[in-house]
N, C-alpha and C positions, 0 to 999 in steps of 0.2 A: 820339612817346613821351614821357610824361611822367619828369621830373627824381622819383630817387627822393627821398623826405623824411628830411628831415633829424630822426638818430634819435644816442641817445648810442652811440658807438660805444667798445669793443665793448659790448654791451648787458648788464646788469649782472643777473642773475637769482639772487635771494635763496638761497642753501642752495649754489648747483653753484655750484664753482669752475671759473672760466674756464682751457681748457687751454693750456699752455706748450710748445711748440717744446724740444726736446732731454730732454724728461723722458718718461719709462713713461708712458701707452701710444703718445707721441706722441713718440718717438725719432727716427724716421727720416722722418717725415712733417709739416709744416710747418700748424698749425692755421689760423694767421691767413686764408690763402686762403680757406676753408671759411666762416671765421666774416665776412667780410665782403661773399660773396657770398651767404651767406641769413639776413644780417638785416636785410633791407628787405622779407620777405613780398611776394616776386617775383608778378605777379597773372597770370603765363599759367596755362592751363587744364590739365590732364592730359587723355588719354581714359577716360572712364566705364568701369570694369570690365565685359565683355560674358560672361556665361556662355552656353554650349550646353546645359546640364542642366536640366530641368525643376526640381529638388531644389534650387537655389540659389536663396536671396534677398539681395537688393543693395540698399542703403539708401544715399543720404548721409546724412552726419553731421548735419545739421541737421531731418530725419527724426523725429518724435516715437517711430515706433514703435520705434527703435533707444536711445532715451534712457535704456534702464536699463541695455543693453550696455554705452554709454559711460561713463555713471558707475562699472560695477563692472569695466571690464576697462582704455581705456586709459587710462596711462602708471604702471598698475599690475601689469602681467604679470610684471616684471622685479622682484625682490624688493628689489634693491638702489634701485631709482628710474631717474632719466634722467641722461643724461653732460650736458656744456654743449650737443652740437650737436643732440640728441636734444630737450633743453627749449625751444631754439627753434624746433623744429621745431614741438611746441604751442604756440609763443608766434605764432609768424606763420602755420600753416597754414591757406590758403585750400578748401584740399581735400581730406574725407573721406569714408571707403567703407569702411562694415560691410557685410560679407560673412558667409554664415551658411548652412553644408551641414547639412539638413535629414538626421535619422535618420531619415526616413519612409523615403526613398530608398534601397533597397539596392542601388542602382549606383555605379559612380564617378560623381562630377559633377565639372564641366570649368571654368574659368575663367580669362580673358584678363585682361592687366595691360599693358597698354603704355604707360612712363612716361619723356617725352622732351623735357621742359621744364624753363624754369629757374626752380623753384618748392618751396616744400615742400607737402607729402600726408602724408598717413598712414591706413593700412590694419588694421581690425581683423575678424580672421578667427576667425568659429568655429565647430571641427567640432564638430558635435552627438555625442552616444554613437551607438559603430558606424558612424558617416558617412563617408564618403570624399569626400576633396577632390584634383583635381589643377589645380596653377594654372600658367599659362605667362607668366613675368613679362620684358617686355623693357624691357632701361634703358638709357638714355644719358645723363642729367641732373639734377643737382638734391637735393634734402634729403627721404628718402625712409623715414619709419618704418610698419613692417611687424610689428604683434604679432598673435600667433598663440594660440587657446586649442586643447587636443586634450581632448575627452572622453572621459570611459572606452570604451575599444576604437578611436580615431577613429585615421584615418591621413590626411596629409596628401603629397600626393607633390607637391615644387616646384622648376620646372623654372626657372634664372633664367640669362635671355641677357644678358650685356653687351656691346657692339658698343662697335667703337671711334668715342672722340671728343673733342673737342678743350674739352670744357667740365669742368666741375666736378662730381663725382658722391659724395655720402655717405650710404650705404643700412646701416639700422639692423635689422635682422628681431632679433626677441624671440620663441621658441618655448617652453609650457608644456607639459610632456604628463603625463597623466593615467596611472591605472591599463592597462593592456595597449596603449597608444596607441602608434604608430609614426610618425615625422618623415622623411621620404628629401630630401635635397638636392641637387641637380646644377648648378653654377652654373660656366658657361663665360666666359670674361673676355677680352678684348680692352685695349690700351691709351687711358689718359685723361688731359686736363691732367693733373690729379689724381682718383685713385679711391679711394676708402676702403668697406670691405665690414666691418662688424661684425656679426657674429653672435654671437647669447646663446641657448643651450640650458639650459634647468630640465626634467630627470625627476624631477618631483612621483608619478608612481607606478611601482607594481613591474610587473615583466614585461614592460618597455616597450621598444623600440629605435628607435635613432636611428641614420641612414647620412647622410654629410654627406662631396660628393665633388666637385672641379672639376679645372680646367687653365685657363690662361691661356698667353697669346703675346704679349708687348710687343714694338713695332719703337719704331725710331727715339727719343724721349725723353720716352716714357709714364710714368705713374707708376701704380701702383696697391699696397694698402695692404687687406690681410687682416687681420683682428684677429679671431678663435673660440673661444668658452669653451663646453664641456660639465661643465652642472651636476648630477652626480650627488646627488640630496638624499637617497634612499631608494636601498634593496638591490633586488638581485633586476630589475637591468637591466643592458643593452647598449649600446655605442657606437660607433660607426666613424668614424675619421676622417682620409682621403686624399683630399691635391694634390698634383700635378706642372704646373710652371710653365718657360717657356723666357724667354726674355731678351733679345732682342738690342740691338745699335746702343749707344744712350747709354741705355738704358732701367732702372729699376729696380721693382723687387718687394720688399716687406715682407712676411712671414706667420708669425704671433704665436700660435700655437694654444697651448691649457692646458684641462687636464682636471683640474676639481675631484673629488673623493668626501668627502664630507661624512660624521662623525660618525656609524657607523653602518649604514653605508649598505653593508653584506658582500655579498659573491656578486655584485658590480659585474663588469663584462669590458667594458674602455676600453681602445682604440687611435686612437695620433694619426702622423700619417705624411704629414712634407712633402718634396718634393723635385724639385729645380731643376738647370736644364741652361742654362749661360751661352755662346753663341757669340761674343762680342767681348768683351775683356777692359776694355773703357768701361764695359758693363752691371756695373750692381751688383745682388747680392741678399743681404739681412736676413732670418732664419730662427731661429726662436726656439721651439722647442715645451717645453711648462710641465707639471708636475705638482705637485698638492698632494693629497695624500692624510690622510685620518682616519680609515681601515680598515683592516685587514690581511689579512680573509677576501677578496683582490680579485685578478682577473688583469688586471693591465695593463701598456702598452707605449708608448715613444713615441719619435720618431726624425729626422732631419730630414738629406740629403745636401744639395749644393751643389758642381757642380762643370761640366766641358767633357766635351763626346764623347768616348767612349773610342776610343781610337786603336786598339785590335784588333778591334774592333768594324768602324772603319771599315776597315781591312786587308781584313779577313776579306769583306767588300763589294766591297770594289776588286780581289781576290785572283779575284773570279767577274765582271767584266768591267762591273762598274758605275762611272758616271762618279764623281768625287768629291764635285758637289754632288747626282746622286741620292741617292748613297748617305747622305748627312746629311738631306737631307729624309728619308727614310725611317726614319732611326731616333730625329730629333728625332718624327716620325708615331708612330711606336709607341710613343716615350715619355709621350706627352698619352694615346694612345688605352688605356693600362692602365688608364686610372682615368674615363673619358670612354666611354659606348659610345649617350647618343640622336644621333640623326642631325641633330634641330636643331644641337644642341651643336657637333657635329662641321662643322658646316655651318659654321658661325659664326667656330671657328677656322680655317676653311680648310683642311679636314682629310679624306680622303677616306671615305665612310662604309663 
């Protein structure tokens, strides 16, 4: 194995401020790990994105015919720019993959993502008008940016497994959507050294819906780290947005959700809804759901619990002849499975389908 090169550390990228340990958004989560394990532009390989749809084409980045993609789409999806670990990620990525569901195709089209090394990548996805895309992305590793374009009518349905593991993992998806465009996200979680999940939603047009839903299960002394913002830019859309998270051992969870409505932007209906269930009183969880609103014509909601099984619950269990750790497996199962219903998913947390 060769000695990684000796690079100014941390690496100083013009315009983004390097981020700080104890400050918003990086409160309860510790950047430096992050930042020292992907900025040597780690050279293992990912797996090639494999589609089953005739309707999808796949390009690397280095691919001439994808060259105007690149130029007009990434690390410009996202209005605001890139954060510090996102700019590295196009500072050292050895590995890109435009992805591009054809409107020709009036089917779903299907595509695999399996990403389990210690490297940065980065994915730029885009649904043609009326397109459908479904991707099935597995992660265990690594500095992982994911922007997304949705064309008028496109719907994007993406399925993301995280498996537990013992390395470093910071996955960045960046979603645009267009006039009547739809987003669904189901992402199942597992505990990691360290995991950070940032998600950026912009509804760029009206009539649009967004569904954005997981659960997670940390044992022993995982960390994992949610950060979700729904940007409502324009009126006349929808937004959903539920987690249920359990905890146990020494384990902790962070989860940061905030629902912007921008200026204008009436006849909005946003919901955000996190909530977590702690079996040992070691585990910690951070729960923070945000609103900023610049409309008044809007129905919105957001809410966030945090607490132990309900003791009558569990009574009421034991009261009909069930042991005391069924009956907690059971209602920590139902609590994941409210907001959790594909079977990989369920699979993954160890969950019965």
């Amino acid at each position: 194995m060769k000695p990684r090169e000796i690079r100014e550390f941390p690496p100083n990228i013009p315009g983004i401020e390097i981020p700080r340990a104890r400050k918003d958004p990086w409160r309860y989560t510790t950047p430096e790990p992050f930042i020292n394990e992907f900025s040597y532009g780690l050279s293992n390989s990912p797996s090639t994105p494999v589609s089953t749809s005739l309707g999808v084409e796949i390009y690397q980045f280095n691919n001439p015919e994808c060259a105007q993609l690149i130029e007009t789409y990434v690390g410009k999806v996202a209005p605001r720019g890139s954060n510090y670990l996102t700019a590295l990620n196009r500072l050292y990525a050895k590995h890109g993959y435009v992805i591009v569901a054809k409107s020709s195709n009036k089917g779903i089209n299907h595509v695999n993502i399996s990403s389990g090394f210690d490297c940065c990548e980065r994915y730029l996805i885009i649904i043609e008008e009326n397109a459908k895309l479904s991707i099935r992305e597995l992660t265990r590793s690594g500095n992982r940016v994911i922007e997304c374009v949705l064309q008028k009518g496109a719907k994007l349905e993406h399925l993301r497994l995280q498996e537990e593991t013992l390395d470093f993992e910071f996955n960045h998806t960046v979603v645009k959507l267009k006039e009547r465009s739809n987003y669904e996200l189901i992402q199942a979680s597992r505990g990691g050294r360290l995991r950070r999940n940032e998600i950026e939603v912009y509804i760029a047009g009206k009539n649009t819906r967004v569904n954005l839903s997981g659960a997670w299960g940390l044992k022993e002394a995982s960390h994992l780290d949610n950060q979700i913002t729904v940007n409502h830019l324009v009126g006349k859309s929808t937004s959903e947005t539920c987690f249920h998270g359990i905890v146990h051992d020494e384990s902790k969870a962070i989860f940061n959700g905030k629902i912007y409505i921008a200026p204008g932007a009436q006849l909005t209906d946003a919901s955000l809804q996190n909530k977590n269930l702690a079996t040992s009183e070691k585990a910690e969880i951070y729960t923070k759901p945000e609103l900023e609103l610049y409309a008044d014509d809007i129905a919105c909601s957001h809410g966030a619990t945090s607490g132990f099984l309900d003791p009558k619950q569990l009574f009421y269990l034991r009261s009909r002849g069930i042991e005391q750790t069924e009956a907690e497996t059971i209602l920590l199962n139902s609590f994941l499975k409210e907001v959790v219903e594909d079977e990989e998913a369920l699979e993954l947390l160890g969950l019965p389908s």
